[in-house]
N, CA, C and O atoms as CSV, one atom per row, in Angstrom:
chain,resi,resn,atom,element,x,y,z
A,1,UNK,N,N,70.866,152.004,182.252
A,1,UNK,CA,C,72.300,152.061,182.030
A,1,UNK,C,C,72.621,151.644,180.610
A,1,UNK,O,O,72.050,150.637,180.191
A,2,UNK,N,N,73.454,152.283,179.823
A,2,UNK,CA,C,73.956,151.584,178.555
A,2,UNK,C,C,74.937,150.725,178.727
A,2,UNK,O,O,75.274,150.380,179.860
A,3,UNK,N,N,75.469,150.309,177.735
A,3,UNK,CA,C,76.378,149.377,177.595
A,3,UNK,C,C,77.649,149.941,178.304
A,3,UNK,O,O,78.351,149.263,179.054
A,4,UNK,N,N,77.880,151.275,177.988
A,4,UNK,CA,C,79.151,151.056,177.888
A,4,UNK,C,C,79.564,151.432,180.022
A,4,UNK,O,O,80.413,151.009,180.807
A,5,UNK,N,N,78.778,152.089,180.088
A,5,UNK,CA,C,78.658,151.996,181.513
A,5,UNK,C,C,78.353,150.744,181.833
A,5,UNK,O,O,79.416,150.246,182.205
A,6,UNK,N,N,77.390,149.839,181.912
A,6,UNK,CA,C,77.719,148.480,182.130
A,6,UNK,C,C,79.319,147.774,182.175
A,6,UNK,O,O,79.846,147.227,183.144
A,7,UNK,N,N,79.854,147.964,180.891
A,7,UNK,CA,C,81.705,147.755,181.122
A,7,UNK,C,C,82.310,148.043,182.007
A,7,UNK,O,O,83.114,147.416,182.696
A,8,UNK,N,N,81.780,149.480,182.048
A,8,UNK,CA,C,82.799,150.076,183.209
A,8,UNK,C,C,82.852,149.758,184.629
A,8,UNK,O,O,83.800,149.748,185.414
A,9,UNK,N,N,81.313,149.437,184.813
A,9,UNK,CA,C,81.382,148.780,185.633
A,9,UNK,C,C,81.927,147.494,186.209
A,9,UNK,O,O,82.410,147.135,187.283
A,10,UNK,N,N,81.774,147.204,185.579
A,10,UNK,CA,C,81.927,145.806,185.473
A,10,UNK,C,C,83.807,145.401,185.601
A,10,UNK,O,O,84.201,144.510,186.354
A,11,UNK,N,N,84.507,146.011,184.963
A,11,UNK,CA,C,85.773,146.570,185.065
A,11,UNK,C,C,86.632,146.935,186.386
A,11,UNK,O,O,87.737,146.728,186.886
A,12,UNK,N,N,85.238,147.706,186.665
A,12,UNK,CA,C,85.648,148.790,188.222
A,12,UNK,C,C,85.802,147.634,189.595
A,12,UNK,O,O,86.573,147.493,190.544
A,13,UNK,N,N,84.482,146.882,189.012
A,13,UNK,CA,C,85.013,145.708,190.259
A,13,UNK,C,C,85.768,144.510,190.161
A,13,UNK,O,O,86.054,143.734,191.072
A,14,UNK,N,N,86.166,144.420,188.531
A,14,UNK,CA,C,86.950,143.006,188.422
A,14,UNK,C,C,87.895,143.715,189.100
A,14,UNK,O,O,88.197,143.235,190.193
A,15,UNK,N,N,88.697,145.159,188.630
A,15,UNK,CA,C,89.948,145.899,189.378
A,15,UNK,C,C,89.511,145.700,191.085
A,15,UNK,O,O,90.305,144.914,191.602
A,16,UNK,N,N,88.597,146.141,191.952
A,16,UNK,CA,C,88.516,145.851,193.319
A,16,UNK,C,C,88.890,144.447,193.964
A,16,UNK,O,O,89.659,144.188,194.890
A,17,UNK,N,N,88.140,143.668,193.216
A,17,UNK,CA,C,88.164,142.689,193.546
A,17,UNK,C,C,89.630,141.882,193.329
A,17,UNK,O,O,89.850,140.801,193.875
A,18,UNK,N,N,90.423,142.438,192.615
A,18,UNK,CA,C,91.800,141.860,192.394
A,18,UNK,C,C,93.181,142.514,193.219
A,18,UNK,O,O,94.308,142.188,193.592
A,19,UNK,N,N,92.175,143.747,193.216
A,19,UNK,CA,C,92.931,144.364,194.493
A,19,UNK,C,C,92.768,144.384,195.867
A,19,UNK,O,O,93.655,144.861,196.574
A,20,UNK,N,N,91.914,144.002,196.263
A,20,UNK,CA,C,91.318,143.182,197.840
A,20,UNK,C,C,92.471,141.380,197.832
A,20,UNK,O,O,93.077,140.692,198.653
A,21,UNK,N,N,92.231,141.378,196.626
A,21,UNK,CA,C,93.298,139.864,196.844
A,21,UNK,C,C,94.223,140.113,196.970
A,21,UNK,O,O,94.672,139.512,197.946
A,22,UNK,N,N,94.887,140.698,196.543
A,22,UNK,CA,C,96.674,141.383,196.468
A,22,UNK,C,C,96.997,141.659,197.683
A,22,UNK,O,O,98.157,141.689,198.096
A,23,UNK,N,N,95.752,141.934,198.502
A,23,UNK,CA,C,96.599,143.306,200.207
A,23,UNK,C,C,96.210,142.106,200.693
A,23,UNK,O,O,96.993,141.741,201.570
A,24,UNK,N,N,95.112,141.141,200.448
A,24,UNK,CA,C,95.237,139.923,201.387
A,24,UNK,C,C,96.530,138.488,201.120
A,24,UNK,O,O,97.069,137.866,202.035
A,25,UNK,N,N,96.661,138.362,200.252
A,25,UNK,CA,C,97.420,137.143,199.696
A,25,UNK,C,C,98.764,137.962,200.062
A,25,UNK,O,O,99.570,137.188,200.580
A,26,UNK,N,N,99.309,139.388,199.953
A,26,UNK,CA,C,100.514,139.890,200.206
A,26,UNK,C,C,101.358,139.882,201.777
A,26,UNK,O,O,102.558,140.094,201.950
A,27,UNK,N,N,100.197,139.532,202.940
A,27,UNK,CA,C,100.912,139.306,203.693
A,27,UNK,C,C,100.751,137.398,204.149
A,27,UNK,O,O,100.649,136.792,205.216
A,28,UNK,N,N,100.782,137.144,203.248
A,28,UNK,CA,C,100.432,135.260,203.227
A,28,UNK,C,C,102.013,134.735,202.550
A,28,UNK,O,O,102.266,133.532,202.616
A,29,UNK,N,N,102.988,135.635,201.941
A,29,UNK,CA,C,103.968,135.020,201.057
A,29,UNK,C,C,104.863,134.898,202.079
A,29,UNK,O,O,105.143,135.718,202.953
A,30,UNK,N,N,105.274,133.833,201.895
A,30,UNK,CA,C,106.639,133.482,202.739
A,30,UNK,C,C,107.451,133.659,202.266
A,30,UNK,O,O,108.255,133.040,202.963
A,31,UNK,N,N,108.050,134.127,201.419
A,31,UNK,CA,C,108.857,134.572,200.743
A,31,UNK,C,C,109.357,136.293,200.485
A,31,UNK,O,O,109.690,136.734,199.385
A,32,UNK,N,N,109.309,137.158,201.863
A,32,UNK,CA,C,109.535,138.149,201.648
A,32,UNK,C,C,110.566,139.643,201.036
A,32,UNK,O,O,110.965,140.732,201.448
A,33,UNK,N,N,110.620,138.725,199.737
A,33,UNK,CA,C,111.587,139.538,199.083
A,33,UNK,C,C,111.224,140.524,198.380
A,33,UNK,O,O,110.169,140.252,197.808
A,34,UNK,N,N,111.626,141.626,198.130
A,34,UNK,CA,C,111.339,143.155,197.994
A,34,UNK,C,C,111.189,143.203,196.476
A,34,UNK,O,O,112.220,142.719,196.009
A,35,UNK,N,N,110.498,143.512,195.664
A,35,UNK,CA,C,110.194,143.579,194.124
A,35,UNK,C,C,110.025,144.869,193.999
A,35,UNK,O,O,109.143,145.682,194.273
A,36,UNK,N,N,111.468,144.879,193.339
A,36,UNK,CA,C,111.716,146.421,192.767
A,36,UNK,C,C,111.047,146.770,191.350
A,36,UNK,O,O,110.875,145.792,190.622
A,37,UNK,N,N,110.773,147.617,191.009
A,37,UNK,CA,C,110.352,148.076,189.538
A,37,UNK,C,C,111.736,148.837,189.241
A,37,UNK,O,O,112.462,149.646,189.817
A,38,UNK,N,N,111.705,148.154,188.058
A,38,UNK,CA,C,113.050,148.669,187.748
A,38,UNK,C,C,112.615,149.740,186.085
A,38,UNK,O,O,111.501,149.825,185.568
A,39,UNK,N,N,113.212,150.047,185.865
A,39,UNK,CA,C,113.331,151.523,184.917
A,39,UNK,C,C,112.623,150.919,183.416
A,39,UNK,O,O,112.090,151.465,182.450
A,40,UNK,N,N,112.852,149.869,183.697
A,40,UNK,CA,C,112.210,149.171,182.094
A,40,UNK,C,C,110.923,148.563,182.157
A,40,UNK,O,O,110.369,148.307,181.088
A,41,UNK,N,N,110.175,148.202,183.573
A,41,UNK,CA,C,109.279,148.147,184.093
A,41,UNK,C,C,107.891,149.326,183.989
A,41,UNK,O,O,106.729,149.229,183.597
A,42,UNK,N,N,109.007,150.816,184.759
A,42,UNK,CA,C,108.119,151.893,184.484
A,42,UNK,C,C,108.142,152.168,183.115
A,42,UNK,O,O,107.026,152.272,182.604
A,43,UNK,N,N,109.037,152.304,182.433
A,43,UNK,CA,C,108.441,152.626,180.657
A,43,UNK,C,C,107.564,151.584,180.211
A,43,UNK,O,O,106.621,151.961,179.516
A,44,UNK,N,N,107.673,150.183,180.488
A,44,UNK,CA,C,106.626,149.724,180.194
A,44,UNK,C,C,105.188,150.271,180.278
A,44,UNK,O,O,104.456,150.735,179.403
A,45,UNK,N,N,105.046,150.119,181.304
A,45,UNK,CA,C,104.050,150.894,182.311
A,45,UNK,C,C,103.460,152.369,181.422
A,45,UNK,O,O,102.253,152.403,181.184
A,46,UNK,N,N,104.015,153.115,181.127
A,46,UNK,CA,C,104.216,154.029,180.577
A,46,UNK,C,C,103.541,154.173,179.281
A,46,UNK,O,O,102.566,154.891,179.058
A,47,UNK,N,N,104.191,153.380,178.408
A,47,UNK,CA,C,103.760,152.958,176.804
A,47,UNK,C,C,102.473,152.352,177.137
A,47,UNK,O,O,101.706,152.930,176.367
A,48,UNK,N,N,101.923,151.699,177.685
A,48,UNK,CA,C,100.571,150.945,177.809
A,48,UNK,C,C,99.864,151.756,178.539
A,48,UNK,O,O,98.730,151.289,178.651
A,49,UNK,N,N,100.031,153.178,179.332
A,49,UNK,CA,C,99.447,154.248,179.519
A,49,UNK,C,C,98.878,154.662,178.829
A,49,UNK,O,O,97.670,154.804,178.642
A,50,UNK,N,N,100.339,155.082,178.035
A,50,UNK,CA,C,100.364,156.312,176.883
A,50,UNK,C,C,98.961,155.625,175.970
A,50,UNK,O,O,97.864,156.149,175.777
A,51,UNK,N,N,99.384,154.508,175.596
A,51,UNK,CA,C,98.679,153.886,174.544
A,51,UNK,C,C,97.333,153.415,174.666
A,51,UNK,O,O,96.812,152.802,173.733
A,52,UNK,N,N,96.623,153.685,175.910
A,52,UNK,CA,C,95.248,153.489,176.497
A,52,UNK,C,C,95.137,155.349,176.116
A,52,UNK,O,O,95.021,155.705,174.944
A,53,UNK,N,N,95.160,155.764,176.579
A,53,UNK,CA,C,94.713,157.113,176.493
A,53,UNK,C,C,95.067,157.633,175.149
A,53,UNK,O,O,94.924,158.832,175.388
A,54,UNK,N,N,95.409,157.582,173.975
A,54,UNK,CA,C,95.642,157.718,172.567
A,54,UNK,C,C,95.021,156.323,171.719
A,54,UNK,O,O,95.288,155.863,170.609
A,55,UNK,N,N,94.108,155.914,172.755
A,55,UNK,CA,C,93.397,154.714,171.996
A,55,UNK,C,C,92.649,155.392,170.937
A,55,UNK,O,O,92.778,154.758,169.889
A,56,UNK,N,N,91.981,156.341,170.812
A,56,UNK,CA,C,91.104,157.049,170.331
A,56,UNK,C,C,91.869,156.925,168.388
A,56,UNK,O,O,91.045,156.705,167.501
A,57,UNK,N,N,93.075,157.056,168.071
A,57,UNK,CA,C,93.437,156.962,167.060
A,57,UNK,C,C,94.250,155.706,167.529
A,57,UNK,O,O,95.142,155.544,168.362
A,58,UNK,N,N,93.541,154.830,166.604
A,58,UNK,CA,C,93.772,152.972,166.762
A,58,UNK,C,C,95.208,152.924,166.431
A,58,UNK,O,O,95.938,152.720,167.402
A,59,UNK,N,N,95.634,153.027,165.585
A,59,UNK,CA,C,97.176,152.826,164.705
A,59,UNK,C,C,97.831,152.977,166.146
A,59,UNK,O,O,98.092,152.029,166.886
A,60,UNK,N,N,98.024,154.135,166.390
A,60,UNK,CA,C,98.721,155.071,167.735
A,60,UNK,C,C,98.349,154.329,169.275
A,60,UNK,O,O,99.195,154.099,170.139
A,61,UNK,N,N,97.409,154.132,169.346
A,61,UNK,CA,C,97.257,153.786,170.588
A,61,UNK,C,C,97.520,152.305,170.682
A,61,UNK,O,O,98.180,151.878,171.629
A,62,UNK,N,N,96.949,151.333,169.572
A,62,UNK,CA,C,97.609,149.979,169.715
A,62,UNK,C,C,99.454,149.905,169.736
A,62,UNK,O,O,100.106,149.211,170.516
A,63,UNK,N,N,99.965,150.728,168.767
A,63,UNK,CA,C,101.192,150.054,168.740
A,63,UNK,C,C,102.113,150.514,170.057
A,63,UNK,O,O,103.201,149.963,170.230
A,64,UNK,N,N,101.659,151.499,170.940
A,64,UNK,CA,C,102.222,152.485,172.028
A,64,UNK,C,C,102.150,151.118,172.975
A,64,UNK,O,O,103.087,150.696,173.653
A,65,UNK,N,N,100.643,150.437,172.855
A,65,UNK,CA,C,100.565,149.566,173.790
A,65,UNK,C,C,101.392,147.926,173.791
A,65,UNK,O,O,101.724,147.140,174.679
A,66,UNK,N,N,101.493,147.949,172.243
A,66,UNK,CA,C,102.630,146.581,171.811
A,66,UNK,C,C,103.880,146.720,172.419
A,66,UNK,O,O,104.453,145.883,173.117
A,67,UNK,N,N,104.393,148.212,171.998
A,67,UNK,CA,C,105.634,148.853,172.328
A,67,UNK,C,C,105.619,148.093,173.826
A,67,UNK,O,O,106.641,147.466,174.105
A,68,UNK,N,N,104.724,148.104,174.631
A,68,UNK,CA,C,105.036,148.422,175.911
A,68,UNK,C,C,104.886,147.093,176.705
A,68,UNK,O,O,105.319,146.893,177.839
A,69,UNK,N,N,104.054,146.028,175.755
A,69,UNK,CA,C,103.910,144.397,176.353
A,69,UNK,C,C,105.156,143.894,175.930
A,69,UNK,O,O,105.654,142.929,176.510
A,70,UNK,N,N,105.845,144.576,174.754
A,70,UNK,CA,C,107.241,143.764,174.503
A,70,UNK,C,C,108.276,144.280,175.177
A,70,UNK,O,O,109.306,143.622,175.316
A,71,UNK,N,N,108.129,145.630,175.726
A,71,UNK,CA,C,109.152,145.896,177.061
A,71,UNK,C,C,108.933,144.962,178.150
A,71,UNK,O,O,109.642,143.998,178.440
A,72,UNK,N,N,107.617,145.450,178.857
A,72,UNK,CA,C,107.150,144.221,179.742
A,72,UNK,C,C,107.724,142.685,179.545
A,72,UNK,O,O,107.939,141.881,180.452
A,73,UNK,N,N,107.863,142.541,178.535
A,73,UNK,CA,C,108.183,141.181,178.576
A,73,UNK,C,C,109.419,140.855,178.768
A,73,UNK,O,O,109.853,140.000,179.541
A,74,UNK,N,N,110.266,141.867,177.722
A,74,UNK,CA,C,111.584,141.631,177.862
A,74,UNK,C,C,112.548,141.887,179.412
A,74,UNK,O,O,113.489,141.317,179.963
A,75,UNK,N,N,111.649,143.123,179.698
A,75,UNK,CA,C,111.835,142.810,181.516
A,75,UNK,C,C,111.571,141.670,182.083
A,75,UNK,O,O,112.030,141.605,183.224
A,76,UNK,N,N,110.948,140.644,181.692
A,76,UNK,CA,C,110.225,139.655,182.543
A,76,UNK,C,C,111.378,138.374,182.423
A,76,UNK,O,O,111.578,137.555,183.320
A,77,UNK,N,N,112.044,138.406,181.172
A,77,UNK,CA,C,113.044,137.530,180.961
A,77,UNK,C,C,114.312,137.750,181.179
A,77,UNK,O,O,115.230,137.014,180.820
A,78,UNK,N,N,114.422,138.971,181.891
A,78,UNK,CA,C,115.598,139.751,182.002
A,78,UNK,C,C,115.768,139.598,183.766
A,78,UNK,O,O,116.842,139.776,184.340
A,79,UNK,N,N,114.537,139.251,184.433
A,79,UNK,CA,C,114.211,138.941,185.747
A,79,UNK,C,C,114.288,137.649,185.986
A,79,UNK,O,O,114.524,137.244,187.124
A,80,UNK,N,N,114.090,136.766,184.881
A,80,UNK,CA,C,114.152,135.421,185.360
A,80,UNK,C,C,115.346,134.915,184.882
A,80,UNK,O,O,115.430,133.716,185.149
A,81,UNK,N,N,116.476,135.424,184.176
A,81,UNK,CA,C,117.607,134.973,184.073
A,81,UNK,C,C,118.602,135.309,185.248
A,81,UNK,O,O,119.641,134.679,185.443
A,82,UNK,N,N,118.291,136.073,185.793
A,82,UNK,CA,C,118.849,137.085,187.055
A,82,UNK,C,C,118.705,136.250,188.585
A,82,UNK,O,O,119.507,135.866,189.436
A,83,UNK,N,N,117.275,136.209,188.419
A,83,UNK,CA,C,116.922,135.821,189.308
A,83,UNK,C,C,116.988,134.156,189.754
A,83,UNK,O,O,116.538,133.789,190.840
């Protein structure tokens, strides 16, 4: 195996393994309130897509992905003032 398959691997199950916790710990919350994704959420989402798959030209693919942690974020403070 090379390296970079090694990553991927390696990747493939940190993602399983974080997602086996999620479907288990999700019915453990006592707190069953509904978490909407809201519209600034999915563009987040979106830009850090976009910007993984246009990684290939660095300039472009990093700043797509900045673009999209500073949406993320600003959603995140926009949820906890609300909330």
């Amino acid at each position: 195996m090379e390296a970079s398959q090694i990553y991927i691997l390696i990747s493939l199950v940190g993602f399983l393994i974080i997602t086996i916790l999620m479907i288990f710990l999700r019915g453990e919350s006592k707190n069953k309130r509904k978490k909407i994704i809201t519209p600034l959420t999915s563009l987040a989402f979106g830009f850090v897509l976009t910007g993984i798959i246009f990684s290939s030209i660095k300039l472009v693919g990093y700043s797509l992905m900045g673009i999209g942690i500073v949406f993320a974020i600003v959603d995140m403070v926009e949820r906890l003032r609300l909330g």
